[in-house]
DRENDO-1510 file (C-alpha; in Angstrom, 1 decimal, always signed):
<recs>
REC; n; res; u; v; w
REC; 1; UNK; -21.2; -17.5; -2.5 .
REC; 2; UNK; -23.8; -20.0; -1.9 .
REC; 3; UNK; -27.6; -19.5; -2.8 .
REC; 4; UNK; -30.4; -19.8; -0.2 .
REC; 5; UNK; -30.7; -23.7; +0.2 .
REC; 6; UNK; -27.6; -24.6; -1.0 .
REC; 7; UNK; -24.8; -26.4; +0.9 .
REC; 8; UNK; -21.7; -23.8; +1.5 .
REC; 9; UNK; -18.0; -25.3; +0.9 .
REC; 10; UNK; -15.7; -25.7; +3.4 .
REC; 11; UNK; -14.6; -22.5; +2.2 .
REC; 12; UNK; -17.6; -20.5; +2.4 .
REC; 13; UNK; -18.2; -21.5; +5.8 .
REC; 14; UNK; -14.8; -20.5; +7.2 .
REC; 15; UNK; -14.7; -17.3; +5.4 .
REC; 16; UNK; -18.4; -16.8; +7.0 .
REC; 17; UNK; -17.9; -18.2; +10.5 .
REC; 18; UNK; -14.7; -15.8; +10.4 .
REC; 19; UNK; -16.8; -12.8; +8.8 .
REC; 20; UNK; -19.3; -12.9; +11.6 .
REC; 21; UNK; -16.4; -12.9; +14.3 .
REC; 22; UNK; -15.0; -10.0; +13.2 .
REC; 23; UNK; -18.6; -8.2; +12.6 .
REC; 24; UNK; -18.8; -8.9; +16.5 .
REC; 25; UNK; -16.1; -7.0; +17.4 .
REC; 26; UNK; -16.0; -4.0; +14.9 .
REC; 27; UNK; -19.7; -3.2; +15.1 .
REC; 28; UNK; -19.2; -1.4; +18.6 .
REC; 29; UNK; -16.4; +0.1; +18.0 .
REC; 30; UNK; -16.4; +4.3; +18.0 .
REC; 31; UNK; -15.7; +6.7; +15.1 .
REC; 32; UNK; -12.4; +7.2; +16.9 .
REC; 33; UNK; -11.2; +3.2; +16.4 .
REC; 34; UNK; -12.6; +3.0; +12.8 .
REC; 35; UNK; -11.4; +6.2; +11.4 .
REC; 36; UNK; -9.6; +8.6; +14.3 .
REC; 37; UNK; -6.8; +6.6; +15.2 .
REC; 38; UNK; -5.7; +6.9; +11.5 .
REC; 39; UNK; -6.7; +10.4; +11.3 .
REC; 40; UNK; -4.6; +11.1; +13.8 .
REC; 41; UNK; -1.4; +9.4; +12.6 .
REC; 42; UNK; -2.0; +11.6; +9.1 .
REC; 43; UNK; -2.7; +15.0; +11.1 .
REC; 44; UNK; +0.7; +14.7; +13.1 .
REC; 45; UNK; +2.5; +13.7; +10.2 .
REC; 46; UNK; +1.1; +16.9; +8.6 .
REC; 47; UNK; +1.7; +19.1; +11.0 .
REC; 48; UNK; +5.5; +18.0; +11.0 .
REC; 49; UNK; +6.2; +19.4; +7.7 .
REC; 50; UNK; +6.1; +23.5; +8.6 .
REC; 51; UNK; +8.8; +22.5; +11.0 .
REC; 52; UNK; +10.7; +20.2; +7.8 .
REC; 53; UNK; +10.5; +23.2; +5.8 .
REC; 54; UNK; +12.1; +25.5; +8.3 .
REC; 55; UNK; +15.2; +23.7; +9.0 .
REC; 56; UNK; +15.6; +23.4; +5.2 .
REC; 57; UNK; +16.7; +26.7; +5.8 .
REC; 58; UNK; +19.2; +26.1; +8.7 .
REC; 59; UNK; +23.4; +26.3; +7.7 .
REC; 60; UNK; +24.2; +23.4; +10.2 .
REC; 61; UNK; +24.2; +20.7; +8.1 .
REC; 62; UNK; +22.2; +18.4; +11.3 .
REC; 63; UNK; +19.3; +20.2; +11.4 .
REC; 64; UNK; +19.1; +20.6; +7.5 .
REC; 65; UNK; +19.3; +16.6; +7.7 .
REC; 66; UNK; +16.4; +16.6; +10.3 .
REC; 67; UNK; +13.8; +18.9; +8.1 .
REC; 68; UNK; +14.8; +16.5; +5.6 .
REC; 69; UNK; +13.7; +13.4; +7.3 .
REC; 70; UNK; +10.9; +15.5; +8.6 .
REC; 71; UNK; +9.2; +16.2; +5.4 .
REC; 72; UNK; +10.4; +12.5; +3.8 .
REC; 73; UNK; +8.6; +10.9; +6.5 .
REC; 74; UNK; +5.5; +12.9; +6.5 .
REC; 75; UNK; +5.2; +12.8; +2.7 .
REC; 76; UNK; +5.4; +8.9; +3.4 .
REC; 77; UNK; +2.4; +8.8; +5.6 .
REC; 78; UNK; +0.6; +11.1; +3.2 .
REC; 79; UNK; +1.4; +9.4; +0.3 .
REC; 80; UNK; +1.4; +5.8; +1.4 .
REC; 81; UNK; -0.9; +5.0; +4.2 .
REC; 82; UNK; -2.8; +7.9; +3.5 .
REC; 83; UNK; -3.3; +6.6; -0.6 .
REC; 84; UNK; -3.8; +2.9; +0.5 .
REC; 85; UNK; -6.5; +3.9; +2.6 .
REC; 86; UNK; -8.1; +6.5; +0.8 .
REC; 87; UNK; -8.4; +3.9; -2.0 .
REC; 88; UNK; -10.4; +1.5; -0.1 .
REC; 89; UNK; -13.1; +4.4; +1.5 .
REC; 90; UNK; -11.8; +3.4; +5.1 .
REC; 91; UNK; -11.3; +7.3; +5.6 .
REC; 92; UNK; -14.7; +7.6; +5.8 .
REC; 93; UNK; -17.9; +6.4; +5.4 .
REC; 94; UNK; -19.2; +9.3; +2.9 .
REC; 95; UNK; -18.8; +8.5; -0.4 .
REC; 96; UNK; -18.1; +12.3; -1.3 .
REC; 97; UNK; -15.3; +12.5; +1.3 .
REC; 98; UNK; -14.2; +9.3; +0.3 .
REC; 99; UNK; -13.4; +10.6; -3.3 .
REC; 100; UNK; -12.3; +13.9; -2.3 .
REC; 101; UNK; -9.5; +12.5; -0.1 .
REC; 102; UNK; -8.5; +9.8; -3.1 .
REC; 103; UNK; -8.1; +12.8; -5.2 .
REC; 104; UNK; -6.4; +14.8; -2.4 .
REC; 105; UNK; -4.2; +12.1; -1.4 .
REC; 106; UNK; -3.6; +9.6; -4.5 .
REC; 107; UNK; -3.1; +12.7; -7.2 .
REC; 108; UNK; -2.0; +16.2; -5.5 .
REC; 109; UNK; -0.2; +14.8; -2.9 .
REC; 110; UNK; +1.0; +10.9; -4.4 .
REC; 111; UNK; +1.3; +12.4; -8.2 .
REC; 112; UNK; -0.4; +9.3; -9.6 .
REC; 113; UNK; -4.1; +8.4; -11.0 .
REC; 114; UNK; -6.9; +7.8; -8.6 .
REC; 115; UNK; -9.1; +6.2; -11.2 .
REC; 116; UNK; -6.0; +4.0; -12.1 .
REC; 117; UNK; -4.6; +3.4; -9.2 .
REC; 118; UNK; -7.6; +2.1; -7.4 .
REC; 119; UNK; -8.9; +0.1; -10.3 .
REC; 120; UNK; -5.7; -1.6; -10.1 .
REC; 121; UNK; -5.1; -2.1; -6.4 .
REC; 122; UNK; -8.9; -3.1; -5.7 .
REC; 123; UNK; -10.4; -4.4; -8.4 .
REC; 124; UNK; -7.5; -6.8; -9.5 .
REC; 125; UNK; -4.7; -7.0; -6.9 .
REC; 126; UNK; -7.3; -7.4; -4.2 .
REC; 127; UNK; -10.2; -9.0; -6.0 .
REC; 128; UNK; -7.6; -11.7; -7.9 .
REC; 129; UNK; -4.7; -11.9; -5.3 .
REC; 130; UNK; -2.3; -13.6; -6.6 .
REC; 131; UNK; -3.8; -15.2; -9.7 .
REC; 132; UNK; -1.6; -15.3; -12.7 .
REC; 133; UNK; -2.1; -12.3; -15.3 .
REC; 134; UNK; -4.5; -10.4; -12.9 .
REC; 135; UNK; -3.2; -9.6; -9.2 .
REC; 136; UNK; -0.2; -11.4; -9.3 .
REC; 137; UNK; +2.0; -8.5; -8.2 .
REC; 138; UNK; +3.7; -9.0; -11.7 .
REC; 139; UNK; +3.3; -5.1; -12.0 .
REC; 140; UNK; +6.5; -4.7; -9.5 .
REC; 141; UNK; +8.4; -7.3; -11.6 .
REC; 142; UNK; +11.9; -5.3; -13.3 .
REC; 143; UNK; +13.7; -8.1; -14.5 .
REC; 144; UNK; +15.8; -6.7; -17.1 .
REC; 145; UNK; +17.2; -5.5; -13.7 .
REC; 146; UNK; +20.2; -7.2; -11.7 .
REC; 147; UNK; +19.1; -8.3; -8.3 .
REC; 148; UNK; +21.1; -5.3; -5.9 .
REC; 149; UNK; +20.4; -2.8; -8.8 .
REC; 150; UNK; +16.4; -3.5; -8.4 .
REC; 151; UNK; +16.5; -4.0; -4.8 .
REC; 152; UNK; +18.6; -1.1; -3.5 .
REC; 153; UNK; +19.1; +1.7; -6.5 .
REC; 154; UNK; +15.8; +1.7; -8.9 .
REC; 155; UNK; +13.3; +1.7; -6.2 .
REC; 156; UNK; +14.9; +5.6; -5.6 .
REC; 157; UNK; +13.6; +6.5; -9.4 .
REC; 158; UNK; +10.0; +6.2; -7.9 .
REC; 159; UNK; +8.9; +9.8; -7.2 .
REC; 160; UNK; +10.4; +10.6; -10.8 .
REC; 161; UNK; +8.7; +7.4; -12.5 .
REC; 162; UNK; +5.5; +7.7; -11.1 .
REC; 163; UNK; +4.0; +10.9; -12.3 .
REC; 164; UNK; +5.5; +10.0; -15.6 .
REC; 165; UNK; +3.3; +6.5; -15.7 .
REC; 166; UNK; +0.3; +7.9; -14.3 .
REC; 167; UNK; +0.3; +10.6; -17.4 .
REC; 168; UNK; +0.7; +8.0; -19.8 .
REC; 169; UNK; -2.2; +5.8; -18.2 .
REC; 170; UNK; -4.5; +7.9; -17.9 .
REC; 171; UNK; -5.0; +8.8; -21.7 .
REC; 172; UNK; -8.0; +6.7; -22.4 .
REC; 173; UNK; -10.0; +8.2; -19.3 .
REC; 174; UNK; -12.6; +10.6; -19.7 .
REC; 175; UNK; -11.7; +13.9; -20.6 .
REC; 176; UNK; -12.7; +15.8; -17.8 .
REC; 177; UNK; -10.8; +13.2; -15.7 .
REC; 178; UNK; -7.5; +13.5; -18.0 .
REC; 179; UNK; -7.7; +17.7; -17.4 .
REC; 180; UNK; -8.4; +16.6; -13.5 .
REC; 181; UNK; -6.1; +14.1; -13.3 .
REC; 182; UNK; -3.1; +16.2; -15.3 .
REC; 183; UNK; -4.2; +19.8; -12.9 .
REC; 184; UNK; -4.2; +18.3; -9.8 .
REC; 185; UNK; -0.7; +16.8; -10.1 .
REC; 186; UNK; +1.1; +19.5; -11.6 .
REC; 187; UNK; -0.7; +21.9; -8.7 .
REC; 188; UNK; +0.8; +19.0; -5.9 .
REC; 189; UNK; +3.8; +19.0; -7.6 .
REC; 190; UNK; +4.5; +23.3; -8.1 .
REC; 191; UNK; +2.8; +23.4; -4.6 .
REC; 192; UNK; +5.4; +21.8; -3.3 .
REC; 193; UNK; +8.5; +23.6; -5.2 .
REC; 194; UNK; +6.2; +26.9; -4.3 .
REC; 195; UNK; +6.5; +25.9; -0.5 .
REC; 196; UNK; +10.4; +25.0; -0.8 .
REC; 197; UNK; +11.6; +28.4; -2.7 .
REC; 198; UNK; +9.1; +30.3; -0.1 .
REC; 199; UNK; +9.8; +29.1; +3.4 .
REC; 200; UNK; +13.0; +27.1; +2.7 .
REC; 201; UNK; +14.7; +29.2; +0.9 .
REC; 202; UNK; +15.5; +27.4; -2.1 .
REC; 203; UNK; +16.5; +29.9; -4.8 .
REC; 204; UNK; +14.0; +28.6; -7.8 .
REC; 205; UNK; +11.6; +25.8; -8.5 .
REC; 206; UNK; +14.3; +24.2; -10.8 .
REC; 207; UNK; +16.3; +23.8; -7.8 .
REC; 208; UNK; +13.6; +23.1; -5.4 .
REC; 209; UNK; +12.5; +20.1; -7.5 .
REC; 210; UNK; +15.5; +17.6; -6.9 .
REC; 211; UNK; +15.0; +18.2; -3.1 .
REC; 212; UNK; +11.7; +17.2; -3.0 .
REC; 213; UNK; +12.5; +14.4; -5.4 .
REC; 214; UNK; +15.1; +13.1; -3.1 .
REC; 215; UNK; +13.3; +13.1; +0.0 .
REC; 216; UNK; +10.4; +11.9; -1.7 .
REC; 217; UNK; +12.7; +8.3; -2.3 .
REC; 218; UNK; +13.9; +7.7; +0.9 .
REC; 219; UNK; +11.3; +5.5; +1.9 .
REC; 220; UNK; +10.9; +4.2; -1.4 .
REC; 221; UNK; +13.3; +1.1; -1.1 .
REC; 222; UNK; +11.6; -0.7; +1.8 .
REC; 223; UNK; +8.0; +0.3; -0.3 .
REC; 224; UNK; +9.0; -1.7; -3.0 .
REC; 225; UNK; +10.3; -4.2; -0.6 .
REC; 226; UNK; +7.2; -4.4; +1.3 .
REC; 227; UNK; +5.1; -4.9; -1.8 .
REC; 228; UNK; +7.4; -7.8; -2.9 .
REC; 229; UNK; +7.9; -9.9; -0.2 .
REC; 230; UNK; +4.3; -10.0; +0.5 .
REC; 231; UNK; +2.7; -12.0; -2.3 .
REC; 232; UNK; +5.9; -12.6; -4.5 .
REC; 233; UNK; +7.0; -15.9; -3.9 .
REC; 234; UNK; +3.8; -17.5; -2.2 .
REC; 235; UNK; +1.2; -19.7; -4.0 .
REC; 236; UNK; +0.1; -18.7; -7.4 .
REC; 237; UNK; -3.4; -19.4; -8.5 .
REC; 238; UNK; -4.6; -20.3; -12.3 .
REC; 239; UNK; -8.0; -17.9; -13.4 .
REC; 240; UNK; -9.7; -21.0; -13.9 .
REC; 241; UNK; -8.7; -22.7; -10.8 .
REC; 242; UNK; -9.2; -19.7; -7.7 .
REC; 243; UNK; -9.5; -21.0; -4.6 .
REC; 244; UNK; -12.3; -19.9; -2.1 .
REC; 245; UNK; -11.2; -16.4; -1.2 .
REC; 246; UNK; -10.5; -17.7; +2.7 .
REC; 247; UNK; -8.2; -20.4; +1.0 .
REC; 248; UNK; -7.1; -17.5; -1.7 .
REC; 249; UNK; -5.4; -15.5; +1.3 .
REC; 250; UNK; -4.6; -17.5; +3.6 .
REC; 251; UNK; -1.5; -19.0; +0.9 .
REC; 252; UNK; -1.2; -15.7; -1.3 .
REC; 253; UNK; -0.7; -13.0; +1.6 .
REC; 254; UNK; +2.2; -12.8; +4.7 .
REC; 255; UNK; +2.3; -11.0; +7.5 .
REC; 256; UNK; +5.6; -8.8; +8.1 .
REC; 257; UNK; +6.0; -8.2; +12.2 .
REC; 258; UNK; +5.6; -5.0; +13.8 .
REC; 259; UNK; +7.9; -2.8; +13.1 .
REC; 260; UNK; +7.4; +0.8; +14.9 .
REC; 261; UNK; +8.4; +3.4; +11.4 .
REC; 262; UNK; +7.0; +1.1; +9.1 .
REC; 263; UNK; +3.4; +0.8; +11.1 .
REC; 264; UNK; +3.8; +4.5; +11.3 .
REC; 265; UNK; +4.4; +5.6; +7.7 .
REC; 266; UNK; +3.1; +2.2; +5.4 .
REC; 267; UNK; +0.0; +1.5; +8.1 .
REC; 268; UNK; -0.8; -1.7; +9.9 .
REC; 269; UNK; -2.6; -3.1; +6.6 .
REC; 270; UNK; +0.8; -3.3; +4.8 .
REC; 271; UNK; +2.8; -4.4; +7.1 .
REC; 272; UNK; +2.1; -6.5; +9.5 .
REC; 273; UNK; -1.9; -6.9; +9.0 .
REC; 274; UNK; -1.3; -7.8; +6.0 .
REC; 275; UNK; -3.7; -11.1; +5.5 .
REC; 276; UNK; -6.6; -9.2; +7.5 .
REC; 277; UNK; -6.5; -5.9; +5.0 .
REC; 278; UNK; -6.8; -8.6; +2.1 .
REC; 279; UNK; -9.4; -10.4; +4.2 .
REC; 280; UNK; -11.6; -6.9; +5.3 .
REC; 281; UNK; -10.0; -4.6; +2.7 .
REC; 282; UNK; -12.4; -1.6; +4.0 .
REC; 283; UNK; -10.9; -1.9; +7.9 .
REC; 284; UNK; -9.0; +1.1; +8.5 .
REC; 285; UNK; -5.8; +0.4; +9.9 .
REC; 286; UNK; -6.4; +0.5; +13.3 .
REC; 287; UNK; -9.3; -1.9; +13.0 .
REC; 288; UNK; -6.9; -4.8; +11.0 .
REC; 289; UNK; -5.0; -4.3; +13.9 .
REC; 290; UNK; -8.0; -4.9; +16.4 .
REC; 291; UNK; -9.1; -7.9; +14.6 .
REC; 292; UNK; -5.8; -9.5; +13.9 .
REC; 293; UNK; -6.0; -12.3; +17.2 .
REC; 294; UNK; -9.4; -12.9; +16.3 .
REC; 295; UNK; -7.8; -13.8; +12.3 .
REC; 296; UNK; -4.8; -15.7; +13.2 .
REC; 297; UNK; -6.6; -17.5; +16.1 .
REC; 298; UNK; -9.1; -18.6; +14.3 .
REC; 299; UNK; -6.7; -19.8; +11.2 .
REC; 300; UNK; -4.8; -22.1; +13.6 .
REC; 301; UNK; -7.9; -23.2; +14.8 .
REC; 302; UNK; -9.2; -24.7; +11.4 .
REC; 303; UNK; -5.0; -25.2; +10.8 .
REC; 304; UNK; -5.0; -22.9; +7.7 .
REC; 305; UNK; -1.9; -21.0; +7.3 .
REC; 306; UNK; -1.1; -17.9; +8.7 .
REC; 307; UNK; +2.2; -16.9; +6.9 .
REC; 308; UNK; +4.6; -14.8; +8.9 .
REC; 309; UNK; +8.2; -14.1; +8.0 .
REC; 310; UNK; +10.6; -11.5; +9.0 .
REC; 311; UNK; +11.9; -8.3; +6.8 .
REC; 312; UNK; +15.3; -9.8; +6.4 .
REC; 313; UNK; +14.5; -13.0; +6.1 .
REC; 314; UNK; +12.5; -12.1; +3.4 .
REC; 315; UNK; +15.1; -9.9; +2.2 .
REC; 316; UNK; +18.0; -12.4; +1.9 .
REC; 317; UNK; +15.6; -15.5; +0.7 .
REC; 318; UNK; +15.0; -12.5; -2.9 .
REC; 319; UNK; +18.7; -12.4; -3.1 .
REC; 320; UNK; +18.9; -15.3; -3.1 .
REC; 321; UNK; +16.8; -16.7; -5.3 .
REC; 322; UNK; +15.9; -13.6; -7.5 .
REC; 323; UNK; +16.4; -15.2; -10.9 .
REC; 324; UNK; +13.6; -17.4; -9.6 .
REC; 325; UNK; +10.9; -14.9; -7.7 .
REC; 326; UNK; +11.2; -11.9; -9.9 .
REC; 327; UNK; +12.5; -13.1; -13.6 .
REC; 328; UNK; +11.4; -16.7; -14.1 .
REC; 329; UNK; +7.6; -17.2; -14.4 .
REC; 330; UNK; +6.0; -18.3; -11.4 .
REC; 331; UNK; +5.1; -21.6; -10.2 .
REC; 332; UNK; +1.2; -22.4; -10.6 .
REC; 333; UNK; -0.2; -24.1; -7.3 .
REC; 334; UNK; -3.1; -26.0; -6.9 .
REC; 335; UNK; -4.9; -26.9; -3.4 .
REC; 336; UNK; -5.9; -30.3; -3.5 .
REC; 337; UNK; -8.7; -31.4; -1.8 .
REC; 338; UNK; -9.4; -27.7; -0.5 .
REC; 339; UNK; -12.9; -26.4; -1.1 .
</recs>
């Protein structure tokens, strides 16, 4: 940022000219493009899940499988789009709501932290994208791990790993926040069983929980895909030599193409609006979407990258080279002659 006076970089004029562009467009926008559009996507994925529970009950082994997807899918939207958003306050724009859904959605309903998780995804993933030893996506790195093992079998442990890591993260917190933190999990968690034994007739909580475990993983593989393929295997920044945050993005982030579940259940901003969410990480989903021609047109403009690349291209280039993306130490990469 430049002080009053002071010449701006190349940088700091792109990322302002760009700035003011998509001001223009999201300032007029209505509650129901900056927050409704979303809302909507979570309510309906909601009100799925009394259905879900139902057929659990059904004998014909197709509509069992349909309650199944039923509730794995709306869990997904809940505990993925719903999470990522409620971690960046684009639910809202009251800071009380704003933390009641992260608690809602990031700790009874996604059985992790929301102090943890947020400090992690905002404050370092998105405030050091891709710069080594901070937000360098290193966190999603297994690789003690053969490459099919990690890409197709571990990312099912998830639902079991996560509210095992969030407990063990959370010990230096506050104590008020541990007891929080600890209570509103275990209530998501038994909620859940509760509903399962109730209305779907499962015959205990013990035998409730692998059911909910399983459908909780379904969408876990392309989640840990999506995380990967994203900023793994792009340009790597040193701490001491960060680009300008225009720059930062434009080489650290890529853009998957629209794919009609994944929008659905991940978002926009995690699939493909990728570069805008790290860009304008407070745009709701819908909005990333809105401003996403007035981002990539004005990259080629200026001729900074806009990285795109398929989900199976992405796929087969990290089986490929998987020794070298997710076990070898990344490549440093330094812009030269970029401001």
């Amino acid at each position: 940022m430049a002080f009053p006076g002071e010449k701006l970089t190349e940088g700091e004029r792109h990322m302002q000219e760009l700035a003011v562009l998509v001001q223009k467009t999201t300032h007029g926008c209505s509650w129901w493009e900056r927050h409704g559009v979303d809302w909507a996507c979570l309510i309906l994925a909601l009100s799925t899940t009394p259905a879900g529970f139902l057929l659990l009950r059904s004998e014909r082994l197709v509509l069992f499988c349909l309650g199944f997807l039923l509730l794995a899918t709306a869990n997904t939207v809940v505990t993925v789009k719903g999470c990522h958003l409620a971690s960046h306050s684009s639910l809202s724009q009251s800071k009380f709501w704003n933390k009641f859904w992260e608690v809602l959605f990031i700790e009874v309903c996604g059985s992790f932290t929301a102090e943890i998780g947020t400090h992690q995804h905002v404050k370092l993933h998105h405030a050091y994208t891709n710069v080594i030893g901070l937000g360098d996506s290193s966190i999603w790195k297994a690789p003690l791990f053969p490459r099919y093992i990690y890409l197709f079998i571990l990312p099912l442990a998830m639902p079991v790993i996560t509210p095992i890591v969030a407990i063990g993260l959370i010990q230096d917190l506050p104590v008020m926040t541990i007891i929080r933190t600890f209570l509103t999990i275990t209530l998501g968690m038994c909620a859940h069983c509760w509903l399962l034994v109730q209305v779907s007739g499962f015959q205990s909580l013990f035998s409730a929980f692998p059911c909910m475990m399983l459908y909780k993983a379904i969408y876990s593989i392309p989640y840990v895909h999506v995380n990967i393929f994203q900023h793994i295997g792009l340009a790597m920044f040193s701490p001491m030599k960060k680009p300008k945050r225009i720059y930062q993005m434009a080489y650290g982030v890529l853009n998957l193409p629209r794919n009609m579940l994944l929008d659905w259940t991940f978002g926009h901003s995690l699939i493909n609006c990728h570069v805008e969410h790290h860009l304008f990480p407070k745009l709701s989903d819908n909005m990333c979407l809105k401003v996403k021609p007035i981002v990539s047109k004005y990259f080629k403009q200026h001729n900074i990258p806009y990285n795109e690349d398929g989900y199976l291209s992405r796929l087969r280039l990290f089986i490929d080279k998987y020794e070298e993306l997710m076990v070898d130490a990344p490549r440093l990469t330094e812009l030269v002659g970029i401001q």
